[in-house]
Rosetta silent file (secondary structure, phi, psi, omega in degrees, C-alpha in Angstrom):
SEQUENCE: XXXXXXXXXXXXXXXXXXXXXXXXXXXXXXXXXXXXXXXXXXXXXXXXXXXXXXXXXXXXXXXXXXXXXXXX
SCORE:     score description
SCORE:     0.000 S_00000001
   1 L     0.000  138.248 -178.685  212.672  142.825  136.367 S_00000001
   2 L   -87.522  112.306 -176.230  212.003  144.553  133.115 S_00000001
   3 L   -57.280 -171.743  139.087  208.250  143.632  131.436 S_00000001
   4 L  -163.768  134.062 -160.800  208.426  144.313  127.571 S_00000001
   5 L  -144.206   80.993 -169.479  204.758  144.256  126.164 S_00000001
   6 H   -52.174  -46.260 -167.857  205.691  144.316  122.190 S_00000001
   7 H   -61.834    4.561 -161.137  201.716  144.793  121.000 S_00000001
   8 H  -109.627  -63.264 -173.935  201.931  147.761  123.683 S_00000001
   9 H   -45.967  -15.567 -177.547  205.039  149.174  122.224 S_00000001
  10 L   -78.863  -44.942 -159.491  203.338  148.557  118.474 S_00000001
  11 H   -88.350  -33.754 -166.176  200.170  150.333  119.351 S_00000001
  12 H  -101.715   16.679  113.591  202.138  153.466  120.873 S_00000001
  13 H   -57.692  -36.758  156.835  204.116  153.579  117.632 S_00000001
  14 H   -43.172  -60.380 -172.671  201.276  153.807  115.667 S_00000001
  15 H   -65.163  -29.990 -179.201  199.722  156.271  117.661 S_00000001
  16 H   -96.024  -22.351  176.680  202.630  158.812  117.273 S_00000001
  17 H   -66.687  -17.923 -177.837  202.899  157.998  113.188 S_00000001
  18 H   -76.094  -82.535 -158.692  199.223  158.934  113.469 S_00000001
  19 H   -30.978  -39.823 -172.957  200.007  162.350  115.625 S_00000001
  20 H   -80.377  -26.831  168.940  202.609  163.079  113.599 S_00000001
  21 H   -78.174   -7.309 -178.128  200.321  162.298  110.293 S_00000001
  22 H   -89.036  -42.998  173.194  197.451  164.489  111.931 S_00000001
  23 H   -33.468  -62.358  172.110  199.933  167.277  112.457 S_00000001
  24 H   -37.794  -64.112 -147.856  201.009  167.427  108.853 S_00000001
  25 H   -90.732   -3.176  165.250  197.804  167.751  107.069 S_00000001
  26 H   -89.579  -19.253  167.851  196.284  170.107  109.897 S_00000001
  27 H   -72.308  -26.144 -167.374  199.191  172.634  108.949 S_00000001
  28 H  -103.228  -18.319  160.925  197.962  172.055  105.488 S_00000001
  29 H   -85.406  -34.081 -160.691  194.184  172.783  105.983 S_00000001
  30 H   -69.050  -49.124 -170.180  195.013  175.785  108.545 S_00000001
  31 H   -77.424  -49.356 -168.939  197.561  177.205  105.623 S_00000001
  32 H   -95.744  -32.929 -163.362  195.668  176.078  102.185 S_00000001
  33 L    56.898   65.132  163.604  191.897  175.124  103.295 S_00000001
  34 L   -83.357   96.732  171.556  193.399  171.645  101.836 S_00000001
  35 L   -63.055   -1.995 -174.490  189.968  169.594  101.734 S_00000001
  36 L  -100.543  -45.714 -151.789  192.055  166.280  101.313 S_00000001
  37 H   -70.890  -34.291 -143.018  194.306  167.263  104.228 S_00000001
  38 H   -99.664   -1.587 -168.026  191.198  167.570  106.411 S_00000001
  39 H  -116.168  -26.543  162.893  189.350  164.230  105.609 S_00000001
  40 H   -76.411  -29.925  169.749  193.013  162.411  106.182 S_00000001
  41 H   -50.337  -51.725 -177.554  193.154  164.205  109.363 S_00000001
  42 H   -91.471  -17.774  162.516  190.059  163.299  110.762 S_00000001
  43 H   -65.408  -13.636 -176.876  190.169  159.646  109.377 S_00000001
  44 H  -103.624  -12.477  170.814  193.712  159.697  111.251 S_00000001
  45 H   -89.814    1.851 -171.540  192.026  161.082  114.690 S_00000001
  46 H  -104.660  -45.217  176.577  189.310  158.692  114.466 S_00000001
  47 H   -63.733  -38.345  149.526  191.715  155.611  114.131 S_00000001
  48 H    -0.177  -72.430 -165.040  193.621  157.411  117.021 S_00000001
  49 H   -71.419  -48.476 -157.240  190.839  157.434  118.956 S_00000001
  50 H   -80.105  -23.830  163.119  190.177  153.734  118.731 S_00000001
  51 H   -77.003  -11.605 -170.906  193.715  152.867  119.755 S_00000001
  52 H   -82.559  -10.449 -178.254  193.834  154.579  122.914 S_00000001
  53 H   -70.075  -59.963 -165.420  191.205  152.415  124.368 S_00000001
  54 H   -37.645  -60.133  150.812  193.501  149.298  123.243 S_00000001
  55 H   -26.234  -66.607  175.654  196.450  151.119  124.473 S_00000001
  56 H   -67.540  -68.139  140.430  195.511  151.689  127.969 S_00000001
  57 H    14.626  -64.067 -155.139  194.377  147.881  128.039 S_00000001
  58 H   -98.398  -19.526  163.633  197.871  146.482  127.469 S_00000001
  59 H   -44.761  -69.144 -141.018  199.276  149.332  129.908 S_00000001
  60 H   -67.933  -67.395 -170.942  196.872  147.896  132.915 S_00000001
  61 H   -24.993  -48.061 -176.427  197.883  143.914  131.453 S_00000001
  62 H   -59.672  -61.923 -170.147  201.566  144.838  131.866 S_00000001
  63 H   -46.199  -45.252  174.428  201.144  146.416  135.245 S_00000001
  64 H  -106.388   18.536  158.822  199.731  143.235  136.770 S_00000001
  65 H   -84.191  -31.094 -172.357  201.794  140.434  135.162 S_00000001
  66 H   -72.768  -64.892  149.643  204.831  142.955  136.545 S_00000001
  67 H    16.468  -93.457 -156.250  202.384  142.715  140.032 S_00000001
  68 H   -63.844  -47.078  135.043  201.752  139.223  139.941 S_00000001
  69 H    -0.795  -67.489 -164.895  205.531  138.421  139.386 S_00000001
  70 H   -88.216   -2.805 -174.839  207.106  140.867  141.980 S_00000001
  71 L    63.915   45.138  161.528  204.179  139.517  144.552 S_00000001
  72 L   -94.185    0.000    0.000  202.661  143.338  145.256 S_00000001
Protein backbone atom coordinates (compact mmCIF):
# COMPACT_ATOMS: atom_id res chain seq x y z
CA UNK A 1 0.00 0.00 0.00
CA UNK A 2 1.01 3.43 -1.10
CA UNK A 3 1.29 6.22 2.05
CA UNK A 4 0.88 9.82 0.55
CA UNK A 5 1.95 12.41 3.31
CA UNK A 6 0.68 15.80 1.42
CA UNK A 7 2.39 18.34 4.25
CA UNK A 8 5.58 16.05 3.44
CA UNK A 9 5.24 16.46 -0.24
CA UNK A 10 4.47 20.49 0.48
CA UNK A 11 7.51 20.95 2.59
CA UNK A 12 9.87 19.15 -0.09
CA UNK A 13 8.40 21.49 -2.70
CA UNK A 14 9.26 24.34 -0.92
CA UNK A 15 12.54 23.26 -0.19
CA UNK A 16 13.53 22.86 -3.92
CA UNK A 17 11.72 26.49 -4.88
CA UNK A 18 14.08 27.60 -2.11
CA UNK A 19 17.31 25.65 -3.75
CA UNK A 20 16.43 26.71 -6.84
CA UNK A 21 15.85 30.51 -5.43
CA UNK A 22 19.33 30.20 -3.56
CA UNK A 23 20.94 29.11 -6.79
CA UNK A 24 19.77 32.11 -8.74
CA UNK A 25 20.90 34.92 -6.65
CA UNK A 26 24.28 33.05 -5.67
CA UNK A 27 25.12 33.16 -9.55
CA UNK A 28 24.27 36.76 -9.18
CA UNK A 29 26.53 37.69 -6.17
CA UNK A 30 29.48 35.30 -7.55
CA UNK A 31 29.01 37.27 -11.15
CA UNK A 32 27.94 41.03 -9.95
CA UNK A 33 28.87 41.22 -6.02
CA UNK A 34 24.84 41.72 -6.10
CA UNK A 35 24.37 42.81 -2.29
CA UNK A 36 20.50 42.15 -2.66
CA UNK A 37 21.18 38.74 -4.23
CA UNK A 38 23.22 37.82 -1.14
CA UNK A 39 20.80 38.89 1.73
CA UNK A 40 17.87 36.90 -0.40
CA UNK A 41 20.17 34.06 -0.47
CA UNK A 42 20.94 33.75 2.94
CA UNK A 43 17.33 34.65 4.14
CA UNK A 44 16.42 31.67 1.62
CA UNK A 45 19.14 29.19 3.34
CA UNK A 46 18.06 30.11 6.68
CA UNK A 47 14.29 29.28 5.95
CA UNK A 48 15.82 26.10 4.29
CA UNK A 49 17.42 25.27 7.16
CA UNK A 50 14.36 25.35 9.35
CA UNK A 51 12.43 23.08 7.02
CA UNK A 52 14.66 20.26 6.99
CA UNK A 53 14.14 19.61 10.60
CA UNK A 54 10.20 19.55 9.77
CA UNK A 55 10.93 17.55 6.77
CA UNK A 56 12.65 14.68 8.25
CA UNK A 57 9.75 14.64 10.97
CA UNK A 58 6.98 13.81 8.49
CA UNK A 59 9.53 11.33 6.65
CA UNK A 60 9.95 9.22 10.16
CA UNK A 61 5.67 9.85 10.72
CA UNK A 62 5.12 8.27 7.29
CA UNK A 63 7.50 5.42 7.84
CA UNK A 64 5.62 4.18 10.90
CA UNK A 65 1.93 4.69 9.99
CA UNK A 66 3.28 2.58 6.64
CA UNK A 67 4.89 0.16 9.77
CA UNK A 68 2.03 0.13 11.87
CA UNK A 69 -0.32 -0.75 8.88
CA UNK A 70 1.84 -3.48 7.13
CA UNK A 71 2.43 -4.99 10.92
CA UNK A 72 6.59 -4.74 10.66
Amino acid sequence: MIYKNTNMMEILQKMKSLMEQISIDTDKVNRKGNYSASVRARRNAQELKTLVPQFRKEILETIKKAKVHDGN
